[in-house]
N, C-alpha and C positions, 0 to 999 in steps of 0.2 A: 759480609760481616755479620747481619742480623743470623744469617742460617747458622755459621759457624758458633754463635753467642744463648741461642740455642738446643742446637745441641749440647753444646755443654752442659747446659740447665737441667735436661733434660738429665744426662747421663748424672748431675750431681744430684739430683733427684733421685735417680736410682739408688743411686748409694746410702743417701737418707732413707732411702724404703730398707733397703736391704739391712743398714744397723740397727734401722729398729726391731725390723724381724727377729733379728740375734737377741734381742734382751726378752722377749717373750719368750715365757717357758715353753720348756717342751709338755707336754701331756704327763711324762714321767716325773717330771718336776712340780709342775702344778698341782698334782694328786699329794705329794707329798709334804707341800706349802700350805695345805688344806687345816684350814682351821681345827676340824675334828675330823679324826679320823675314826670309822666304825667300822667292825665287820659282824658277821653273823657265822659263827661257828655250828654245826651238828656232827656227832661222834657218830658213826654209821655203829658201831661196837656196841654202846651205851644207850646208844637213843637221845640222851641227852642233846640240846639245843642254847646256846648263849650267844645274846647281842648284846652289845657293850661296846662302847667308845672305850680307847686305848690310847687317844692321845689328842689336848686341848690345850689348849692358850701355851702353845710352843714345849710340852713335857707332857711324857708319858703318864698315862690314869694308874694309879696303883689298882684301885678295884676290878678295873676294864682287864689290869693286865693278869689278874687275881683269878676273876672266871675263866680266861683264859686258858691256865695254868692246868687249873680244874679238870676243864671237860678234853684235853688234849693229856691228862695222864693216862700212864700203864694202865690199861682198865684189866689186865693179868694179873698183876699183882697191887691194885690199886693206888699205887706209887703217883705222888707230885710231884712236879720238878720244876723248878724257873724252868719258860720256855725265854727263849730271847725275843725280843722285843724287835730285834729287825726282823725276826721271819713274820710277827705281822705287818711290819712296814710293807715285806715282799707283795704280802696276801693282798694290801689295799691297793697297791701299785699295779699288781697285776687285773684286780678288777677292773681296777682305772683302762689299763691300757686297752683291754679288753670290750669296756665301755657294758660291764656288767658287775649289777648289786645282787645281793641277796645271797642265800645261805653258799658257804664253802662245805665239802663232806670232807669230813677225816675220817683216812682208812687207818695210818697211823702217826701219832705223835710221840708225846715222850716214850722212848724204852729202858726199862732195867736193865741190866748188864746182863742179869738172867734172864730174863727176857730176848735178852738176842743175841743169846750164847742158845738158847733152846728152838730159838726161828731159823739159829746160821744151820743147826742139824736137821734142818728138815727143809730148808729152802738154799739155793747158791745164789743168791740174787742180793744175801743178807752180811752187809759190809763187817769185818770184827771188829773196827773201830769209827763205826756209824754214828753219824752225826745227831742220830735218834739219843743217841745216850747221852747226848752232851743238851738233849733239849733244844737243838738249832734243826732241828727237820722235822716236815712234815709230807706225810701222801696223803695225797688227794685229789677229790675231783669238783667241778663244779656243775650243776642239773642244766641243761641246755646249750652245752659248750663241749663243743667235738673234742676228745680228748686229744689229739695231734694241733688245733688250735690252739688249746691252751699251752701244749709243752713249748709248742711255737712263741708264743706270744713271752714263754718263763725264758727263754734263748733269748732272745730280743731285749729283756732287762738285763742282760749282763751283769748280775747281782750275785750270782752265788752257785750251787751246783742245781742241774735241771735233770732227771732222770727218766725217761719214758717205757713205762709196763705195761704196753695196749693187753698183753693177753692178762693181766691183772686188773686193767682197765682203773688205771691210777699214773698220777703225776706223780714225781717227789721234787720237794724244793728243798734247799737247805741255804745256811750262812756260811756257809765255807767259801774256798777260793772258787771262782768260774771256771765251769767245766760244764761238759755235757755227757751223757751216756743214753 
């Protein structure tokens, strides 16, 4: 009877372990519960560099989201564009998961229409209704992060579309529906 009594214990223990397990976040989740979220941006094109928090006490920074905007425009035709606000969520998420801080490289962000009506002529790799234009994508890389790790890691958040250009030696991320190429 004591064995039988037990075990039990034992096993309803387990289950106690095992529920609370479940209410702790994941790593994906927790990055994004995070009080402040920051990234560090540099335009490989421009030179330019922006750090800035985008997002505190549960709502997006307007100014965070402002430099942002900035240094990820058309530096061809100087053009701004709202970028969306979950492609930084992506960026921090992916850090996160990554278990790496510090600058992100943008090879590109926002595009004008002319702009990538003029890149589709001279490149096949350049979508005609690219999510560049819509301000939800960006390519990039990050300095110390194998690029097949990272596109790995952008696969694994099943967040939006992951595209890999090792001979371009660039990620793309975007906020559209999950896909991969």
């Amino acid at each position: 009877m004591l064995k039988r009594h037990l075990g039990r214990r034992r096993f309803l223990l387990g289950l106690g372990g095992l529920g609370a397990a479940a209410l702790v976040p994941t790593p994906a989740e927790a990055s994004l519960s995070a009080p402040v979220r920051k990234l560090s941006l540099h335009n490989l094109h421009t030179g330019e560099k922006v750090s800035a928090r985008f997002w505190e006490e549960g709502q997006y920074i307007d100014d965070g989201l402002a430099s942002f905007n900035e240094v990820m425009r058309d530096f061809r035709s100087n053009e701004v564009h709202r970028i969306d606000p979950k492609l930084f969520d992506q960026l921090f998420l992916l850090q996160h998961r990554l278990g790496k801080q510090g600058e992100i490289q943008i090879i590109s962000g926002y595009r004008s229409p002319k702009t990538n009506a003029m890149l589709r002529r001279t490149s096949s790799g350049v979508a005609k209704k690219s999510y560049h234009m819509k301000g939800q994508a960006i390519d990039l890389r990050m300095p110390g992060v194998e690029l097949a790790h990272l596109r790995n890691a952008a696969r694994k958040m099943a967040v939006g579309g992951v595209g890999y250009y090792p001979s371009s030696n660039f990620v793309h991320l975007d906020t559209g529906p999950v896909r991969s190429w």
